[in-house]
C-alpha positions as CSV (number, residue, x, y, z in Angstrom):
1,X,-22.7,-16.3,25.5
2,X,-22.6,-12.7,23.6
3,X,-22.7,-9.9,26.6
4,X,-23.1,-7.5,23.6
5,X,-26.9,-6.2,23.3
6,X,-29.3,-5.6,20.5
7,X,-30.4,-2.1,20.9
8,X,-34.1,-3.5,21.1
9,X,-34.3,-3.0,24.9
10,X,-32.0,0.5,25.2
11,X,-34.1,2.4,22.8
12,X,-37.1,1.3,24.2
13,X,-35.9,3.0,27.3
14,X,-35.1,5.9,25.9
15,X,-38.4,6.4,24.0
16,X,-39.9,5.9,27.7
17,X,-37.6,8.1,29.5
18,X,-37.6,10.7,26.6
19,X,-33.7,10.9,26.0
20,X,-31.5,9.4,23.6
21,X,-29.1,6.9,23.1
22,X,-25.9,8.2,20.7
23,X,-24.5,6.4,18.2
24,X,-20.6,6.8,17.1
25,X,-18.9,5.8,14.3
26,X,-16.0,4.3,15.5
27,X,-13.0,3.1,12.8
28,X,-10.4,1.4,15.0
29,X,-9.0,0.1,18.4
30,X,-8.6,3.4,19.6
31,X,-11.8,5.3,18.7
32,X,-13.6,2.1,19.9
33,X,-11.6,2.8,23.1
34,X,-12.4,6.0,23.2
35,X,-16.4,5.3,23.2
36,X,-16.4,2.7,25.7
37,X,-14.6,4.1,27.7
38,X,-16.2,7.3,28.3
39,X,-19.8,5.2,28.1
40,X,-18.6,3.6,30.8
41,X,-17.4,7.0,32.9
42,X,-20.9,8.3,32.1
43,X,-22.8,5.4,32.7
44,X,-24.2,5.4,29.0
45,X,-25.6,3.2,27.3
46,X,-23.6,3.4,23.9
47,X,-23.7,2.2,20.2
48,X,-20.7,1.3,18.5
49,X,-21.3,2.1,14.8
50,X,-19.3,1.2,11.6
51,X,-20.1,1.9,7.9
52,X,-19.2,-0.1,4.9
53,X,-16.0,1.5,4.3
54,X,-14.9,1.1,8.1
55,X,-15.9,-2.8,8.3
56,X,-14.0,-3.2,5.0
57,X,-10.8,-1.3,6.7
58,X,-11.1,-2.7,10.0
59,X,-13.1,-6.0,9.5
60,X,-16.0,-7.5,11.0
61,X,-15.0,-10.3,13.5
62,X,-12.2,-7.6,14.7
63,X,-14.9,-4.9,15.5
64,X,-16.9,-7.8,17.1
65,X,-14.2,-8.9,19.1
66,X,-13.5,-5.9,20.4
67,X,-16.6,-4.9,21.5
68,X,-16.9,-8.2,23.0
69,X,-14.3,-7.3,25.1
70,X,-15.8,-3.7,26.2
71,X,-18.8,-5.4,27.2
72,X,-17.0,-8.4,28.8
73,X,-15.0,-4.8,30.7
74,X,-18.1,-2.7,31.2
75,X,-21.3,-3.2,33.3
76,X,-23.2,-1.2,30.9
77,X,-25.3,-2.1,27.8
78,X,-23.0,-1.9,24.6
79,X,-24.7,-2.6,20.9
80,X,-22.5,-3.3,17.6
81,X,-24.4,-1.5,14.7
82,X,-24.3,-1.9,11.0
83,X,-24.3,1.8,9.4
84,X,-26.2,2.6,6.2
85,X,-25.3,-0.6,4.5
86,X,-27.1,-1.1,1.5
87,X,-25.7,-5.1,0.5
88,X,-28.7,-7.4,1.9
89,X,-26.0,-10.5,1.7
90,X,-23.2,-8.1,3.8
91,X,-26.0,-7.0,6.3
92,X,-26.7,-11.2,6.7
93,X,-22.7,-12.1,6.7
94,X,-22.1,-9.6,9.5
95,X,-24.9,-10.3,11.8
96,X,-23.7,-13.9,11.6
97,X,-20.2,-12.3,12.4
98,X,-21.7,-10.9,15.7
99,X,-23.4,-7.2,15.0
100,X,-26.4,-7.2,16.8
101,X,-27.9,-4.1,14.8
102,X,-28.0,-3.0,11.5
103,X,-29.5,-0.3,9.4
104,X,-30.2,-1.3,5.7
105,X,-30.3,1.8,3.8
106,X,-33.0,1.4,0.8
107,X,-34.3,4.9,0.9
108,X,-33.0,5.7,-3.0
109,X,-35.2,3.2,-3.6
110,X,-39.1,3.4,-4.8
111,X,-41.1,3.0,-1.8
112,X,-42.2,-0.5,-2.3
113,X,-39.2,-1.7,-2.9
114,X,-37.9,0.0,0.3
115,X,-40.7,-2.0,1.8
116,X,-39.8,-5.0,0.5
117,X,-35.4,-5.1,0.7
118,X,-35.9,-4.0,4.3
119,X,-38.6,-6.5,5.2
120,X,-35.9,-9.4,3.6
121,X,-33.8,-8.0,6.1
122,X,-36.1,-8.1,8.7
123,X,-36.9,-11.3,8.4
124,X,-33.7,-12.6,8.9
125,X,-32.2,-10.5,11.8
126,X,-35.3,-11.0,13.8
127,X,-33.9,-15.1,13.8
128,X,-31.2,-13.7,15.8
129,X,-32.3,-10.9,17.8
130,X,-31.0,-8.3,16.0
131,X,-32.6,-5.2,15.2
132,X,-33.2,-3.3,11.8
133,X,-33.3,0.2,12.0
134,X,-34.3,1.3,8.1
135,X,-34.7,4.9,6.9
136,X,-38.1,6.6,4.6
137,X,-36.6,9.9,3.1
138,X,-33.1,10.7,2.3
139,X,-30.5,13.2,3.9
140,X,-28.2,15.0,1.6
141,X,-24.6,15.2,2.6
142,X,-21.9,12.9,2.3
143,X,-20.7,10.3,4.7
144,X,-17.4,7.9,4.0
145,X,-18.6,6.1,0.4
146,X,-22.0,7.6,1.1
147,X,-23.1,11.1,-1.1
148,X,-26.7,12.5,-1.7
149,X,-27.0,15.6,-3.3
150,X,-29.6,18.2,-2.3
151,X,-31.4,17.1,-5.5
152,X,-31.8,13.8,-4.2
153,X,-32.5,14.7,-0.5
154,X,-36.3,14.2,0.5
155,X,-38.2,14.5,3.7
156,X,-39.9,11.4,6.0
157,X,-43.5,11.6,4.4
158,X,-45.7,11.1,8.2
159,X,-48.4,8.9,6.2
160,X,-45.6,6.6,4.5
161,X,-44.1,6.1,7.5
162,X,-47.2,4.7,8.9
163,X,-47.3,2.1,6.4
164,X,-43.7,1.4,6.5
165,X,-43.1,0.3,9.9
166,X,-46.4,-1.8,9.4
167,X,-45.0,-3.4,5.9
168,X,-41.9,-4.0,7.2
169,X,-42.2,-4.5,10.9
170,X,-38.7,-2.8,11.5
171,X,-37.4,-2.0,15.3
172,X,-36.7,1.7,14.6
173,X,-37.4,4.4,11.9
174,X,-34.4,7.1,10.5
175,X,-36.2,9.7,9.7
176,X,-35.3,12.8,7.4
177,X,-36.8,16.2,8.9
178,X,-33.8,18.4,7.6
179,X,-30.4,17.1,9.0
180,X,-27.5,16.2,6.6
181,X,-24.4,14.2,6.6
182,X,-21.1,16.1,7.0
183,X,-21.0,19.6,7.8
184,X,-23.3,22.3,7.3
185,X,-22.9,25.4,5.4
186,X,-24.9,27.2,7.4
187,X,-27.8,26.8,10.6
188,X,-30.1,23.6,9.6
189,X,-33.7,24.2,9.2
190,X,-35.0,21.2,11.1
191,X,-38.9,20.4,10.7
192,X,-39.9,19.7,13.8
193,X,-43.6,19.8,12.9
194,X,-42.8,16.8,10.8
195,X,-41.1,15.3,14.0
196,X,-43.9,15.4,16.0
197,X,-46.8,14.3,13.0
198,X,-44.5,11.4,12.5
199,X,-43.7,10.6,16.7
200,X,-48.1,10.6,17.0
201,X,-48.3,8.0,13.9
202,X,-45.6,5.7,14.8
203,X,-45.0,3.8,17.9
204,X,-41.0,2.2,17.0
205,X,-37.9,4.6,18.2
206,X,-37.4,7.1,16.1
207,X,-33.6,8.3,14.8
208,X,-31.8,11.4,14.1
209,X,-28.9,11.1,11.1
210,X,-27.0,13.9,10.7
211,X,-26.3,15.1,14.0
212,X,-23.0,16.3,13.5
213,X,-22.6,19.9,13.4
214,X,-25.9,20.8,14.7
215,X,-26.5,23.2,17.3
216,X,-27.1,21.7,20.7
217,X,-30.4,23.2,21.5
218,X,-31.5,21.9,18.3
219,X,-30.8,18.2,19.2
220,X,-32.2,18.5,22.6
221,X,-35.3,20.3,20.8
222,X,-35.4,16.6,18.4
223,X,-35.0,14.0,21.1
224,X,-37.8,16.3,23.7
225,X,-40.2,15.9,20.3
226,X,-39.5,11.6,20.2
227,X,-36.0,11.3,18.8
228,X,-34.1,7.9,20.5
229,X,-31.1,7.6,18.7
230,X,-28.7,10.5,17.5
231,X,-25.9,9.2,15.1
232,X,-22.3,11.3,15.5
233,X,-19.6,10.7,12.8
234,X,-18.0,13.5,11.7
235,X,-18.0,15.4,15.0
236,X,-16.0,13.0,16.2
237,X,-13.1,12.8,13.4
238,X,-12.2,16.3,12.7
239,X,-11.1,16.7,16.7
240,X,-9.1,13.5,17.0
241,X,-7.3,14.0,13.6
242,X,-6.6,18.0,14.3
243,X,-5.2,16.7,17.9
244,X,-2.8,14.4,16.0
245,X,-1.6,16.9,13.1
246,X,-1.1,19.4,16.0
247,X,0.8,16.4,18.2
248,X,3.2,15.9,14.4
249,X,3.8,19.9,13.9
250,X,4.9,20.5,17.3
251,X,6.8,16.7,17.7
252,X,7.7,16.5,14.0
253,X,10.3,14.0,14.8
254,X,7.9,11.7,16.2
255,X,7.0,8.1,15.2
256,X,5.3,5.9,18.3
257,X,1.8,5.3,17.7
258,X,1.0,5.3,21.0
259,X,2.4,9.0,21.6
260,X,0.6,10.6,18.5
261,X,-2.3,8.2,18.9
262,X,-3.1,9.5,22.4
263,X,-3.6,13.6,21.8
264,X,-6.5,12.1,19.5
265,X,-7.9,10.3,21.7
266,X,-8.1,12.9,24.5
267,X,-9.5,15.6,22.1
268,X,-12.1,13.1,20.8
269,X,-12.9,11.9,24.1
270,X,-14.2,15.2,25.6
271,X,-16.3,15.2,22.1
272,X,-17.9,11.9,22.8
273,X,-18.9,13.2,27.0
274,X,-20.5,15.7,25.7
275,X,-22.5,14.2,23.0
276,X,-23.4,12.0,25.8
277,X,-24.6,14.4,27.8
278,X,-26.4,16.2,25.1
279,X,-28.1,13.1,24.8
280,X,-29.3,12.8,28.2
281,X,-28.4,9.2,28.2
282,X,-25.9,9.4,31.0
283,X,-26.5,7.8,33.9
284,X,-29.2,5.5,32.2
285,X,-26.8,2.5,32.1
């Protein structure tokens, strides 16, 4: 039996203990490492998260078996996530692969046929336990094959997302109050008014995209005002690929993965503690 969780149960939690669980988007053996390992340090509860673009480069059942083996390791809850997936038939593939998450991402989509892709999905995961996180509004930014311009972007609508969670009957909400994916070119506005309207309407956990790149005491503000998930991606690669290019410059001659590899990790690694801490999910495990 599967010691990996859904994140049903560790959201919950942090809705009633008013912190937040982080998300990372991992991309291999050693970022997954990485994660678990500093979860574990921490005593974190922790959500391994993968994109299209990563499941196609590092595959399903290889994520899955990996994580299997982290929560076979670790006594603390660890959760395998679908990331902004979009493909109905992927999302049903890889939660017979193993993921005991996933997020389908029909927000650029009219609202009823949000409502109706995500409650398909729904539907389906709930046979298994997993959990559907879906997202009402759309965050501009670009992340992996991923880009809405500013154009597109749209905020989470307080009254729709009443209905929404009704229609579809989804686990937790992703919610756009100002956030973006990638970085920032300047200090986000975030719309914390919307925050709370939205945290008094709806009872599911509510989730911040986006978080890379945003001030601390912004986050901290988000998850005091109801936010339960925080989703880190791009905070996480630009320190673990500058540690390596520095590791190649000053070891040009150097070709063992496992020396170039490690610098990354390390950098990376004190990225993750903190987000954990940021979060306030340490020591929830």
């Amino acid at each position: 039996m599967s010691k990996i969780k859904s994140t049903r149960d560790m959201l919950k939690r942090a809705q009633e203990g008013k912190y937040a669980v982080p998300a990372f988007n991992i991309h291999n053996l050693e970022t997954l490492q990485v994660v678990v390992e500093t979860a574990n340090e921490l005593r974190s509860p922790v959500i391994i998260a993968g994109t299209p673009s990563t499941i196609d480069y590092a595959g399903a059942d290889y994520i899955v078996a990996m994580a299997e083996v982290a929560a076979e390791r670790y006594d603390i809850p660890i959760a395998v996530h679908l990331d902004h997936f979009e493909d109905v038939s992927l999302i049903k593939n890889y939660i017979l692969t193993g993921f005991t998450s996933a997020m389908i991402d029909a927000s650029h989509y009219s609202f009823e046929d949000n409502i109706e892709i995500v409650s398909e999905v729904v539907e389906f995961a709930h046979k298994y336990d997993v959990t559907v996180e879906a997202e009402l509004g759309r965050l501009v930014g670009v992340e992996d094959d991923l880009e809405v311009d500013e154009s597109s972007g749209a905020f989470t609508d307080p009254e729709a997302a009443v209905k929404f969670v009704k229609k579809t009957n989804i686990d937790s909400l992703a919610i756009a109050i100002g956030t973006a994916h990638g970085l920032y070119k300047g200090t986000p506005n975030l719309d914390f008014e919307r925050l709370v309207e939205i945290k008094n309407k709806v009872d599911v956990p509510l989730v911040l995209h986006g978080a890379s790149d945003v001030p601390d005491d912004l986050v901290k503000k988000a998850i005091s005002l109801g936010i339960c998930k925080v989703n880190i991606a791009t905070d996480l690669k630009i320190p673990f690929s500058d540690a390596v290019k520095k590791h190649f410059i000053e070891n040009p001659k150097a070709n063992d993965p496992r020396k170039y590899m490690t610098p990354g990790k390390e950098a990376m690694k004190a990225i993750v503690a903190h987000k954990i801490l940021l979060c306030g999910s340490n020591g929830k495990a």
